[in-house]
C-alpha positions as CSV (number, residue, x, y, z in Angstrom):
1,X,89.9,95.3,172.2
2,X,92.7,94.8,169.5
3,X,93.3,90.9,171.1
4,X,89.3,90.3,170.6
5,X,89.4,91.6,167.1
6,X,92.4,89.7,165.9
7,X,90.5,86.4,167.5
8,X,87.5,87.0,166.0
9,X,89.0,87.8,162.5
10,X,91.4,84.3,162.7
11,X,88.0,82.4,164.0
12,X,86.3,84.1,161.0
13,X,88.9,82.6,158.4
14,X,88.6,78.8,159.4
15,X,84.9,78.9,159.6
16,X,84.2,80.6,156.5
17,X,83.7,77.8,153.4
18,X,82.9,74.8,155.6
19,X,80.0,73.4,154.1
20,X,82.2,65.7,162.4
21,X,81.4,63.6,164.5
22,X,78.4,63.2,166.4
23,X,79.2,59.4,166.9
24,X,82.1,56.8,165.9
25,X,85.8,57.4,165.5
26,X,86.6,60.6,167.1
27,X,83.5,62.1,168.3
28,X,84.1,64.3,171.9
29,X,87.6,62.7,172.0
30,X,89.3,65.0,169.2
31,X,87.8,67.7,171.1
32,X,89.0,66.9,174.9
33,X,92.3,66.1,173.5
34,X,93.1,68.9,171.6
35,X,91.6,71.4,174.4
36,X,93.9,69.8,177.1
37,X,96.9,70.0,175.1
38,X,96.3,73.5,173.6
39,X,96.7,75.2,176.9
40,X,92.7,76.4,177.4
41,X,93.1,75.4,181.0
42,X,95.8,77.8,181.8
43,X,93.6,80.7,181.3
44,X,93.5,83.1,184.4
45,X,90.1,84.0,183.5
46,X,88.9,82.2,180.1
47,X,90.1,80.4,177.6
48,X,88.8,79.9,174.4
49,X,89.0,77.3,171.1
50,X,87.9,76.8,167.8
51,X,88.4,73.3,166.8
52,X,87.9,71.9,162.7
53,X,88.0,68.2,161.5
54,X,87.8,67.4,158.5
55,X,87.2,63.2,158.4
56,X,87.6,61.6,154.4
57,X,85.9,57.8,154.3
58,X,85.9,55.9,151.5
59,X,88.2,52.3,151.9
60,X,85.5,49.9,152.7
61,X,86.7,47.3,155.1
62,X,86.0,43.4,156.4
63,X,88.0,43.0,159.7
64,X,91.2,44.2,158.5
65,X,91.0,43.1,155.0
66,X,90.1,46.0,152.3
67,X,87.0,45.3,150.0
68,X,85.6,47.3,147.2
69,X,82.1,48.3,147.4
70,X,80.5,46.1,144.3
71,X,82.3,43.0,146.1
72,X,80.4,44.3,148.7
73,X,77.0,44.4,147.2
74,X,78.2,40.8,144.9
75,X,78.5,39.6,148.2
76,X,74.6,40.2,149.2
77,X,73.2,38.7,146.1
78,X,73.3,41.9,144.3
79,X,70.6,44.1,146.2
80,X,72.5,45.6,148.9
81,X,73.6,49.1,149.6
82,X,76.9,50.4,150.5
83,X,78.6,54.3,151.5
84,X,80.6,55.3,148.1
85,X,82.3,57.8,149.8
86,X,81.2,60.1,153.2
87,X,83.2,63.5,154.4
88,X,82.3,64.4,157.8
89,X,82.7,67.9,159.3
90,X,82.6,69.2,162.6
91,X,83.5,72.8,164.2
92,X,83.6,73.1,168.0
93,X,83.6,76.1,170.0
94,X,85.4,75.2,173.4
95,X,85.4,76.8,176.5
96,X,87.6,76.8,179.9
97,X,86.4,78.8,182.8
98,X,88.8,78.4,186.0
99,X,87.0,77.8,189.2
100,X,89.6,77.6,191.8
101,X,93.1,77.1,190.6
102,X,93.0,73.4,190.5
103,X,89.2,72.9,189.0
104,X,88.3,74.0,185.4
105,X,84.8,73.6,183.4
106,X,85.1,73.1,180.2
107,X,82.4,73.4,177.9
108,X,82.4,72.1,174.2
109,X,80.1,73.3,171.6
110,X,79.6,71.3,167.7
111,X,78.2,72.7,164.9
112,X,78.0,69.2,162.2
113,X,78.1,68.8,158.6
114,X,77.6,65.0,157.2
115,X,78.1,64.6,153.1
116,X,77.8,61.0,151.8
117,X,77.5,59.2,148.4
118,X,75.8,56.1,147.8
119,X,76.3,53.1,145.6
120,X,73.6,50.4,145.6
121,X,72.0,47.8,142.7
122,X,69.6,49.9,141.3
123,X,72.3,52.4,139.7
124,X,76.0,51.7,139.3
125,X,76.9,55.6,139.7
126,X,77.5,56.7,143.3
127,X,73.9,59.3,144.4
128,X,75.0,61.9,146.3
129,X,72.6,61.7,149.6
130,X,71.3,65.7,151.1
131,X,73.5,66.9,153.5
132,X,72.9,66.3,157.0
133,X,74.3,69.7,159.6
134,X,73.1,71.1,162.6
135,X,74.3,71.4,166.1
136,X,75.6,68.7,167.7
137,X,75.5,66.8,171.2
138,X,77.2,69.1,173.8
139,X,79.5,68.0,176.3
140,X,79.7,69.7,180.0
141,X,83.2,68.7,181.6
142,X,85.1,69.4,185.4
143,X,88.7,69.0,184.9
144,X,90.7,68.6,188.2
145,X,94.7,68.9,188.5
146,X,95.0,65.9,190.8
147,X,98.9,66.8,191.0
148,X,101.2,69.4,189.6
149,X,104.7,69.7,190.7
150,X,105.1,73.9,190.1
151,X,102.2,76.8,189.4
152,X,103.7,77.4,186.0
153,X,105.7,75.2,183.6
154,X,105.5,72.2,185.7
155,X,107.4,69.2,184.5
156,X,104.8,66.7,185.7
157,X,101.0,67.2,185.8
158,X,98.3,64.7,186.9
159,X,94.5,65.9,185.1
160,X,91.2,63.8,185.8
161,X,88.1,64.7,183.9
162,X,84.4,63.8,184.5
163,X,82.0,65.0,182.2
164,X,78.4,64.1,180.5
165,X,77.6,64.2,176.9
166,X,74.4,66.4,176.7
167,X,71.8,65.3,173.7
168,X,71.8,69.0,172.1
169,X,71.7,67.6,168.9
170,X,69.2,66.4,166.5
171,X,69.0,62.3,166.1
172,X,65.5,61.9,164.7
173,X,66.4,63.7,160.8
174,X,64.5,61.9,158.1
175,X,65.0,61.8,154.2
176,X,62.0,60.3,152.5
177,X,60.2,59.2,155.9
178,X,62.8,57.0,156.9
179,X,65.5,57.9,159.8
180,X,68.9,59.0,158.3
181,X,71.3,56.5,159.4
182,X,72.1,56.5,163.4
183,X,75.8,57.7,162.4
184,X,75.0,60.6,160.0
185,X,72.7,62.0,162.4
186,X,73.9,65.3,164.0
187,X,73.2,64.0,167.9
188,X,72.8,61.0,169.7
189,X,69.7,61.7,171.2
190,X,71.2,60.2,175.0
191,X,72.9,61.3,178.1
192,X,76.5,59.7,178.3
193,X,78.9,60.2,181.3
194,X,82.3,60.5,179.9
195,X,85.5,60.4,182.8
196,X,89.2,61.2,181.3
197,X,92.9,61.5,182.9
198,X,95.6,63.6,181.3
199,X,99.3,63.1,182.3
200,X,102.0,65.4,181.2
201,X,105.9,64.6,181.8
202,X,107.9,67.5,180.7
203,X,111.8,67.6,179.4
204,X,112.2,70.8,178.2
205,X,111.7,71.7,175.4
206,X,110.4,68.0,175.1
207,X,106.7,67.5,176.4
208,X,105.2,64.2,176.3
209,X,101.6,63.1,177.5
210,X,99.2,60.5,178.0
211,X,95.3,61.2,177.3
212,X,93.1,58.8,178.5
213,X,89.3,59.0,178.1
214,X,86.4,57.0,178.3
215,X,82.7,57.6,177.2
216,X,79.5,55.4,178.8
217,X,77.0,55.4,176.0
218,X,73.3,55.0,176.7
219,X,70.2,54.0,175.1
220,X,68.2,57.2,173.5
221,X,64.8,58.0,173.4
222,X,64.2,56.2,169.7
223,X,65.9,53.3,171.2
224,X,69.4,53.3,169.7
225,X,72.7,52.8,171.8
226,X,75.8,53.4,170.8
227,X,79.1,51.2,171.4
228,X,81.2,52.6,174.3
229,X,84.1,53.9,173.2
230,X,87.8,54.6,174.7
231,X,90.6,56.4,173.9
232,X,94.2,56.5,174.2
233,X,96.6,59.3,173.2
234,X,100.2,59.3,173.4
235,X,102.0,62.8,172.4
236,X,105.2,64.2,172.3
237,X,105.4,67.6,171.1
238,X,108.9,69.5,170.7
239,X,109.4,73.1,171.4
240,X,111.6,74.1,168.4
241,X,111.8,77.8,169.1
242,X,109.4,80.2,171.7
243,X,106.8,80.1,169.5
244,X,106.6,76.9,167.5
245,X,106.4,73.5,168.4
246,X,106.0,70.2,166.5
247,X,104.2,67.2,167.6
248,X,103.8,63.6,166.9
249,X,101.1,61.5,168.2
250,X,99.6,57.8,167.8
251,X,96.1,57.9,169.0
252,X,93.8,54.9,169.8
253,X,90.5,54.7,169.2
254,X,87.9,51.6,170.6
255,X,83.8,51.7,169.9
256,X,82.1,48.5,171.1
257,X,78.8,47.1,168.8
258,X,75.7,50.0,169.1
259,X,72.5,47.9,169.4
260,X,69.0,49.1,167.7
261,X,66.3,48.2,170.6
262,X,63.1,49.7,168.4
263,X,64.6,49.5,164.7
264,X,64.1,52.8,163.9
265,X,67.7,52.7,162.3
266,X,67.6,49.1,161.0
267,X,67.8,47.9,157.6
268,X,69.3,44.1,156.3
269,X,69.7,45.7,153.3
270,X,71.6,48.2,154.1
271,X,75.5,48.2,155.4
272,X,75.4,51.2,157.2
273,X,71.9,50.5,158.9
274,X,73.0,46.8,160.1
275,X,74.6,47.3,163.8
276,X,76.5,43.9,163.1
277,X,78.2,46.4,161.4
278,X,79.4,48.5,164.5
279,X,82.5,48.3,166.1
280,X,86.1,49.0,165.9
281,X,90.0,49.2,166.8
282,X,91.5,51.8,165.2
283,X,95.5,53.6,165.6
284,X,96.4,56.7,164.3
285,X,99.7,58.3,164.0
286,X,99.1,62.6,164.0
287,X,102.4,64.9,163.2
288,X,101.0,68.8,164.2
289,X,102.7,71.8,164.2
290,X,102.0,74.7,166.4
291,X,102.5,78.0,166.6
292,X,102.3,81.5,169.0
293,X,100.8,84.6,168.3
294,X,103.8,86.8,169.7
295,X,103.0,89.1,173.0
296,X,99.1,87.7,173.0
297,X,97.5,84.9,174.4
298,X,96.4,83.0,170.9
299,X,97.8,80.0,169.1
300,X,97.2,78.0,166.1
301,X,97.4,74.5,165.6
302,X,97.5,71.9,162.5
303,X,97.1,68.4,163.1
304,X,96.8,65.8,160.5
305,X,95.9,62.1,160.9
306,X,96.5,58.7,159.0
307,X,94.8,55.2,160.5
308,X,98.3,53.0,160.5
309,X,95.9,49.6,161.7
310,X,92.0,49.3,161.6
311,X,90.1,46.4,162.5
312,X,85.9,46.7,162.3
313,X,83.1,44.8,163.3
314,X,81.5,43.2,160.5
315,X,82.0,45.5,157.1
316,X,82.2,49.0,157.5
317,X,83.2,51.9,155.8
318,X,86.6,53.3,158.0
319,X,88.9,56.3,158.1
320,X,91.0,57.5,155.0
321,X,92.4,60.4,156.5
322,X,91.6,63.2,158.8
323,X,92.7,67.0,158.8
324,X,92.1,69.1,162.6
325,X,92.9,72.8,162.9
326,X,92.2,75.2,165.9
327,X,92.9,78.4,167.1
328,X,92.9,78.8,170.8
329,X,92.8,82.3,172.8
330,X,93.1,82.6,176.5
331,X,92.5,85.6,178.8
């Protein structure tokens, strides 16, 4: 009883005061990778995870080149309209429930919060737009230990994932009659397999491992498609005493170009509404720091990220910097 009211109270504290993805950099991928490498899967029973991001936007970008946003709107003749600055939120409740001792489901739960500023012709101060939250797209997920060389601390482990990306979440939010942008909407409004493969190589106390993951996007009901997008994780976390570690990761994001069948999302005049503005390569690099609850099952994490090379699709507004925290419990 004591474990459960010490998790609810540390939940309690990082949710309280939020105000994430449903789409584009990130998304499910921040999620997946920070469940498999917080330990959910070990659980004998259940484990459980409360994840936070915290995404700033605001450097405007033309392939790799950095552009304010009046060049921008000089650019389109002066009647154009461009993000000022946008602050996307997400908490995620995860859960692991083992099934046999090589088969886990996760389960990962979003609650979004979308804040963005815009700057267009008609006024040259930035108008804040109404916030955009609700639930987001769920995501259902088997993960399979293909190969693990010992029960407990094993020094090599081989994880597959297949999954689907369930559309939970709103995608059809208006402001003024018009759709909000496809991006600021909490859901995607489609069914998307996603498939992943985790590999951990262990040198105590050095850990390194490989994520891998992979998401199929599919056109939604109002006609919009997202790009795929892949991802690539590369993590080496350090074990500098028995109950903190520190980590260093470079994480790789690809989305390909979203297409628009019905234009419900589509406007020339608009960067963030035009899907020639879809697209991207991005690497991160993420130091973390982790730590143990002593004689319980919880942990903590911080995790903060920095885009080290971005190249978009187009102009687009792109990553400034990101902030993840989680506390993880398992039973």
């Amino acid at each position: 009883m004591k474990k459960i009211i010490l998790f609810l109270f540390t939940v309690s504290i990082i949710a309280y005061g939020s105000n994430v993805f449903a789409s584009g950099e990130c998304g499910y991928s921040c999620c997946l990778a920070g469940a498999t490498g917080s330990g959910i899967t070990l659980a004998e029973n259940i484990g459980l995870s409360l994840q936070y991001e915290y995404s700033f936007m605001q450097t405007i970008k033309i392939g790799t080149k950095t552009i304010s946003p009046n060049a921008v709107i000089t650019q389109h003749g002066g009647n154009y309209e461009v993000p000022a600055e946008m602050i996307m939120e997400k908490a995620a409740l995860v859960a692991a429930v083992p099934v046999t001792n090589r088969l886990n489901i996760m389960v990962i739960a979003p609650y979004i919060i979308n804040d963005m500023k815009m700057l267009s012709s008609v006024k040259s101060t930035s108008m804040a737009m109404p916030e955009i939250t609700g639930f987001g797209d769920m995501s259902l997920i088997g993960l399979y230990n293909i190969y693990s060389d010992a029960p407990i601390r094993p020094e090599q482990r081989l994880t597959g994932g297949l999954g689907l990306q369930i559309p939970t979440g709103a995608n059809n939010v208006k402001i003024a009659g018009s759709y909000v942008h496809a991006m600021m909407q909490p859901g995607t409004g489609s069914w998307d397999p996603l498939i992943s493969l985790n590999y951990m190589r262990a040198f105590y106390p050095l850990v390194l491992q490989i994520n891998l993951s992979y998401l199929i996007s599919t056109e939604s009901a109002l006609g919009y498609m997202f790009g795929d997008q892949f991802t690539y994780d590369i993590v080496a976390n350090y074990q500098i005493s028995d109950y903190f570690n520190a980590g260093l990761q470079f994480n790789g994001i690809h989305t390909g170009k979203s297409t628009d069948f019905k234009g419900n999302y589509s406007d020339m005049m608009s960067l963030l509404n035009n899907v020639s503005n879809t697209g991207l390569d991005s690497i991160l690099i993420s130091p973390s720091i982790a730590a143990k609850i002593p004689n319980t099952g919880g942990s903590a994490m911080l995790k903060f990220q920095y885009p080290i090379f971005q190249s978009v699709k187009g102009t687009q507004q792109v990553l400034d910097w990101r902030l993840l925290a989680s506390v993880t419990w398992i039973y």
